[in-house]
ZALO-486069 format. One line per 4 residues: their letters; for each residue z, x, y of C-alpha. Coordinates in steps of 0.5 Angstrom, whole numbers, plus 500, padded with zeros to 3 digits. Example, Ala and Ser with C-alpha at 12.3 -4.5 7.8 and 13.67 -1.06 7.14 Angstrom:
AS> 516,525,491 | 514,527,498
This chain:
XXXX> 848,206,422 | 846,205,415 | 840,209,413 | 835,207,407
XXXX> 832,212,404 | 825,213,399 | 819,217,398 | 812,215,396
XXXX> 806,220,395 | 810,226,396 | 812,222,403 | 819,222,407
XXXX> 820,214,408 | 826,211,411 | 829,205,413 | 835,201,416
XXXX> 833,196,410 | 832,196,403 | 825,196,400 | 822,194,395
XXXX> 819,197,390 | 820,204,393 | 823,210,389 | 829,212,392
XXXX> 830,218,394 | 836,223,397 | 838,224,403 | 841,230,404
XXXX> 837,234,409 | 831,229,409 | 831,230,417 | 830,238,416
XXXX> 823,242,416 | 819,241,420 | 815,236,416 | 812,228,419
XXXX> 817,223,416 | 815,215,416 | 820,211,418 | 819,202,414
XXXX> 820,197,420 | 817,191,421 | 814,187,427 | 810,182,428
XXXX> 803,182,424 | 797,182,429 | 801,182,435 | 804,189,434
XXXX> 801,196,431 | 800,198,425 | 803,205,426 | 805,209,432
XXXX> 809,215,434 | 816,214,435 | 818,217,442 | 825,215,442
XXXX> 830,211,439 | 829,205,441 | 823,204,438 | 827,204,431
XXXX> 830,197,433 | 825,194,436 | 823,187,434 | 816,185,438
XXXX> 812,189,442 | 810,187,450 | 810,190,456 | 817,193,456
XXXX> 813,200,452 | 811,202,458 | 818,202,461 | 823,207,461
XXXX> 829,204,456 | 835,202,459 | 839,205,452 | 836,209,447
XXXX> 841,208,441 | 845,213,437 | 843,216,431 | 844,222,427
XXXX> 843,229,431 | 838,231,426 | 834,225,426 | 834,224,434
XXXX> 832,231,434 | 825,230,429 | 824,224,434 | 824,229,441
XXXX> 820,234,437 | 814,227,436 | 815,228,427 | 817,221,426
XXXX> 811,215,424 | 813,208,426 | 809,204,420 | 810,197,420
XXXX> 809,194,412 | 808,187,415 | 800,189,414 | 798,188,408
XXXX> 795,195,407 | 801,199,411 | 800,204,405 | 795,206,407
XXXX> 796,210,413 | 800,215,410 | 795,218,408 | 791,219,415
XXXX> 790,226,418 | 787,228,425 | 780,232,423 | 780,239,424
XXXX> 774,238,428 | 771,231,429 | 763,228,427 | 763,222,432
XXXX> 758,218,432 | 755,214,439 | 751,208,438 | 745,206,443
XXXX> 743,211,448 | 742,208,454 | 745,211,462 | 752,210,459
XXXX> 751,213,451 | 745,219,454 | 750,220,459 | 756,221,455
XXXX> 752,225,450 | 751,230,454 | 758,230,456 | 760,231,449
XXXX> 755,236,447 | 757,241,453 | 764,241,453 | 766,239,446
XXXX> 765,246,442 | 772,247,440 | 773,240,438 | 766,236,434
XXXX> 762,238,429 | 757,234,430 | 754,228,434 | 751,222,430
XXXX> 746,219,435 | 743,211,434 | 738,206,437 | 734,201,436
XXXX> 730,204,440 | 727,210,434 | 723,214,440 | 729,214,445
XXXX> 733,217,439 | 729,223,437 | 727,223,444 | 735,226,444
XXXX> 736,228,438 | 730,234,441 | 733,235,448 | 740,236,445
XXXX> 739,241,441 | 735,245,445 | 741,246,449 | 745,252,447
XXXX> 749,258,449 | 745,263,450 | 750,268,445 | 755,266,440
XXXX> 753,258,441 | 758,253,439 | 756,247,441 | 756,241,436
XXXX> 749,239,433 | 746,233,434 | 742,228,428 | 740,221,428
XXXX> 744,217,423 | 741,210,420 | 745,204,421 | 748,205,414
XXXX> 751,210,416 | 755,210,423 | 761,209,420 | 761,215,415
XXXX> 764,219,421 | 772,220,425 | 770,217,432 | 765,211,433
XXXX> 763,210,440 | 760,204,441 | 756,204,448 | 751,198,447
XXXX> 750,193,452 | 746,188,454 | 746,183,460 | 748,187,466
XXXX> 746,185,472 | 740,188,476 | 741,193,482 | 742,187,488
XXXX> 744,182,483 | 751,178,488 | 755,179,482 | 764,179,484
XXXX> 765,182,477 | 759,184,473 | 763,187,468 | 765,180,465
XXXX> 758,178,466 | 757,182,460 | 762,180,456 | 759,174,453
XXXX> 753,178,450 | 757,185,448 | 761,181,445 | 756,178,439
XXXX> 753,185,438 | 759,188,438 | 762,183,432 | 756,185,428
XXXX> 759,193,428 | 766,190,427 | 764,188,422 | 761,193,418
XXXX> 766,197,420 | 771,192,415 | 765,192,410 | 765,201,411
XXXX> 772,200,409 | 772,206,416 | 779,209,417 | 777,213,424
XXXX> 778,211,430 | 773,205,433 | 772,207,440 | 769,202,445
XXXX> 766,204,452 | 761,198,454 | 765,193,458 | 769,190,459
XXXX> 773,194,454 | 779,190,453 | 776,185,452 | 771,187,447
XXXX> 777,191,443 | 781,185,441 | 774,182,438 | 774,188,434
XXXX> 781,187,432 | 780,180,430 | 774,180,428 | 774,186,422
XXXX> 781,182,420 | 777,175,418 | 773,172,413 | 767,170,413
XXXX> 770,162,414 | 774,166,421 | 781,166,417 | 785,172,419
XXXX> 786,176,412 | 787,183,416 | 783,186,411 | 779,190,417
XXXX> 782,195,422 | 789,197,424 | 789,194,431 | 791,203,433
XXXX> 785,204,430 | 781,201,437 | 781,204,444 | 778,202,449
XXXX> 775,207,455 | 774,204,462 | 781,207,466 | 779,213,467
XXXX> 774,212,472 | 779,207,476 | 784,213,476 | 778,218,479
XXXX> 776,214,484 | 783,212,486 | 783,220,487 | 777,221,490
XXXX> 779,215,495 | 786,217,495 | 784,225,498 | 781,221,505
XXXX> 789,218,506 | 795,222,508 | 798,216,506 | 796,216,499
XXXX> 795,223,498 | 801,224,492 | 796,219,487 | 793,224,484
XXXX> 800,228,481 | 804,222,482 | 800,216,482 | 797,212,476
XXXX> 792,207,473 | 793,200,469 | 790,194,466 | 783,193,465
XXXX> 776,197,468 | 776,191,472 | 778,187,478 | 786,185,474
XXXX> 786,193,476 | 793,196,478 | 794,202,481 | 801,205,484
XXXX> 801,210,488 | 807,214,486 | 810,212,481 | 817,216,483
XXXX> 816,212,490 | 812,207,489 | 809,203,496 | 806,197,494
XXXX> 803,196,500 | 799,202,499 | 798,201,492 | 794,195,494
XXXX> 790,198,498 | 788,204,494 | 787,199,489 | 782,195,493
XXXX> 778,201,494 | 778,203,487 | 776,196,485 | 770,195,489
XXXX> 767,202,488 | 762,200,484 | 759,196,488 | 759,202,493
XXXX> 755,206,489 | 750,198,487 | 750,197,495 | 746,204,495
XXXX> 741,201,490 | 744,205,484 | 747,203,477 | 754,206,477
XXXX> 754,209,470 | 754,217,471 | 762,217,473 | 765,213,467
XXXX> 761,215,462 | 764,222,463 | 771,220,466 | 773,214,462
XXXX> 767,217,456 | 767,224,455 | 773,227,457 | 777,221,455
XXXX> 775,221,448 | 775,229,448 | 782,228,450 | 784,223,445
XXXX> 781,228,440 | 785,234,442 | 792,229,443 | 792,230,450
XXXX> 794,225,456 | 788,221,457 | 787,214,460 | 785,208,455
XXXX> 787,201,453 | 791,200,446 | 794,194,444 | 800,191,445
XXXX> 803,185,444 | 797,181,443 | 792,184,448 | 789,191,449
XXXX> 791,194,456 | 790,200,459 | 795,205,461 | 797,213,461
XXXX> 797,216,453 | 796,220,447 | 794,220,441 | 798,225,437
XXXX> 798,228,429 | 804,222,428 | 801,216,432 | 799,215,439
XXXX> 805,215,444 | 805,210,450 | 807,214,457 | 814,210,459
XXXX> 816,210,465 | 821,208,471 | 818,203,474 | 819,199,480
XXXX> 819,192,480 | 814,190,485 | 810,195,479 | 812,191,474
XXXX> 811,184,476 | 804,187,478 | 803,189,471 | 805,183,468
XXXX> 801,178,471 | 795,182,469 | 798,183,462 | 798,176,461
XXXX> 791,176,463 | 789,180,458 | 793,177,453 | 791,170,454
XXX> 784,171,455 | 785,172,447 | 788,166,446
C-alpha cells in the first residue's frame, strides 16, 4: 500500500496517489497524536460528498457513492496498525478534490456554541423555537428569528425572552435578524412553507402537494446563501425535506443560466429533518404490539418523511411482515391527527425540528436525510468534529431491497 503524503495550511493530508501542487511531507509518525488528519480522494463530482468522516477502511478505496454506505462491508482492506486505529478513534477526514473549492473545508471547525438562525414563524418555526430555547442552553448562543410577517417576528422575539430560569439563566436569547443577515450564523433552518392543504382536504400525500411551492421559495435562499459565501449547515425542515434538500444543492451550485459551477454549498453542508417523527410514532405505534415492541432499541427509520417511508422492525431480526404494518401505521399517522381536525405540526418540529437539530449540534445519533449518490435520503447518523458518519449496518435482504426501491425514488425525482 503506497501512501503519499503532504501538508497544507499546517494540516496533515495523505493520499494513495500523487498531487499536484501540494508540499510534500514526511511520514514518519504522521498517524500518531491525537490530531485530525485529511485524507485526498476523489469520487464523483455531484454525485458524491464533499467531506465526511472516514468510519472505516473501505471508505479510503471507495469510488462511487450508493446505497451500499449504510451497509455493513463485507471487507475492510488492511492498513498500516497506526492509520486503522486514527480511523477507529474517528480523526480521519475523507476530502474529496474533484469540488473545485475542496480547500476549503480544511478550514471548518464545529462552533463551541451555535448562533442559529430560523426563518418563518409559522406552527412548524414557533414550535421548533421553542423547543431550541428550552433545551439548548449548553449548546446555542443565540437564536436569530425571521418572517415576512414584522409583527409576528416581535411577537416572538418578546415572549421568548421573557422565558427564563429563574436563577442562573442559561438559555439562548432570542433577536430578530433582517433578511441580509440570515446567513451570518452556523445553522440556518429553513421552515417556510407555503401550499399545505387545509384540515379535511382529501389529500393522499400532503407533503408532495408542498413541494412545488416550498421549492420556488426556498431556491431564493439557495441562493443567497451561495451569494453569503455561508459555510454552516443549511437545514431543511419544511416538507417534503428531501426534495427540498437536492434543490438547495443544485440550486446554490449553478449560475444564473442554471449551468453547474458549484460554486455554492457542499452537498454535507444540507440536511434535511423529516425522519425523526417517523421514528417516534413507530415507537409509540410500536408500544401497542407485542409483536414490535423491540423497535424502539432495535428497530430503525429510512428514506423520506412520506409515503416511500421504511421501517424495519429489528434490524438484528428483521420481520418484513411486521416491518410493513409498523410502517403502514407511521405512515398514516398524520392523517390520524387531521382526521381530529388538527394540523400535525407539534411532533415533528420538536422530534424531526428541535431535538434533531440539537443532536446534530452536539455530534449525537440523530435521524436526518444526507446525501448520497444523488439523492438526500434519510437514515440513522451524526455529525462529528471530522464529518458526518452514516450508520452502517448488517442488513437484511428483504430490508435492502425495500431500501432500494425508495432510493431510487428519491434519486430519480432529481433526474
Amino acid at each position: 500500500m503506497k501512501i503519499f503524503y503532504y501538508s497544507l495550511n499546517n494540516k496533515k493530508l495523505f493520499s494513495l496517489t500523487k498531487q499536484k501542487n501540494l508540499k510534500a511531507a514526511e511520514g514518519t509518525d504522521f498517524f500518531s497524536g491525537d490530531n485530525t488528519i485529511y485524507f485526498l480522494g476523489s469520487l464523483p463530482l455531484n454525485k458524491s460528498r464533499g467531506s465526511f468522516c472516514i468510519s472505516d477502511s473501505s471508505l479510503l478505496f471507495a469510488e462511487k457513492e450508493n446505497l451500499d454506505l449504510l451497509k455493513t462491508p463485507e471487507n475492510k482492506p488492511a492498513v498500516p496498525e497506526n492509520l486503522s486505529l486514527k480511523i477507529s478513534n474517528r480523526q480521519v477526514v475523507y476530502i474529496n478534490t474533484t469540488y473545485p473549492k475542496w480547500r476549503d473545508l480544511l478550514d471548518y471547525t464545529t462552533p463551541e456554541k451555535w448562533k442559529v438562525n430560523i426563518l418563518a414563524l409559522g406552527d412548524v418555526g414557533s414550535t421548533l423555537l421553542i423547543g431550541l430555547k428550552l433545551l439548548g442552553g449548553n449548546t446555542i448562543s443565540r437564536i436569530g428569528i425571521h418572517d415576512r410577517i414584522p409583527e409576528n417576528q416581535k411577537r416572538w422575539e418578546v415572549e421568548m425572552n421573557q422565558v427564563s430560569l429563574p436563577f442562573n439563566n442559561n438559555l439562548p436569547e432570542v433577536e430578530i435578524v433582517e433578511y441580509d443577515d440570515l446567513f451570518n450564523c452556523d445553522m440556518f433552518v429553513f421552515c417556510a412553507s407555503k401550499g399545505v392543504p387545509p384540515v379535511g382536504t382529501s389529500v393522499k400525500d400532503v407533503r408532495m402537494v408542498q413541494f412545488e411551492e416550498n421549492a420556488k421559495i426556498i431556491r431564493e435562499y439557495a441562493k443567497l446563501a451561495r451569494k453569503n459565501n455561508f459555510k454552516g449547515r443549511f437545514s431543511v425542515v419544511s416538507d417534503p425535506v428531501d426534495q427540498l434538500c437536492y434543490t438547495v444543492f443544485k440550486e446554490s451550485n449553478t449560475d444564473d443560466n442554471g449551468n453547474w459551477d458549484n460554486k455554492g454549498l457542499f452537498p454535507e453542508q444540507i440536511k434535511g429533518y423529516g425522519l425523526g417523527v417517523m421514528n417516534a410514532r413507530a415507537i409509540y405505534y410500536s408500544k401497542q404490539d407485542e409483536k414490535l415492541k423491540e423497535y424502539e432499541h432495535k428497530g430503525r427509520a429510512f428514506g423520506p418523511h412520506g409515503k416511500d417511508l421504511v421501517i424495519a422492525d429489528n434490524i438484528y431480526d428483521y420481520n418484513n411482515e411486521n416491518s410493513l404494518k409498523l410502517t403502514e401505521q407511521t405512515v398514516k399517522a398524520n392523517l390520524a391527527i387531521r382526521d381530529l381536525g388538527y394540523k400535525p405540526y407539534i411532533a415533528p418540529s420538536l422530534s424531526s425540528g428541535a431535538i434533531s437539530l440539537l443532536a446534530t449540534m452536539t455530534g449525537q445519533w440523530h435521524y436526518s436525510s444526507n446525501f448520497i449518490g444523488g439523492a438526500y435520503m434519510g437514515s440513522k447518523n451524526r455529525n462529528l468534529e471530522t464529518g458526518m458518519e452514516l450508520e452502517r449496518i448488517k442488513m437484511d435482504k428483504e430490508l435492502e431491497k425495500r431500501l432500494l426501491t425508495t432510493y431510487n425514488k428519491l434519486r430519480d425525482f432529481n433526474e
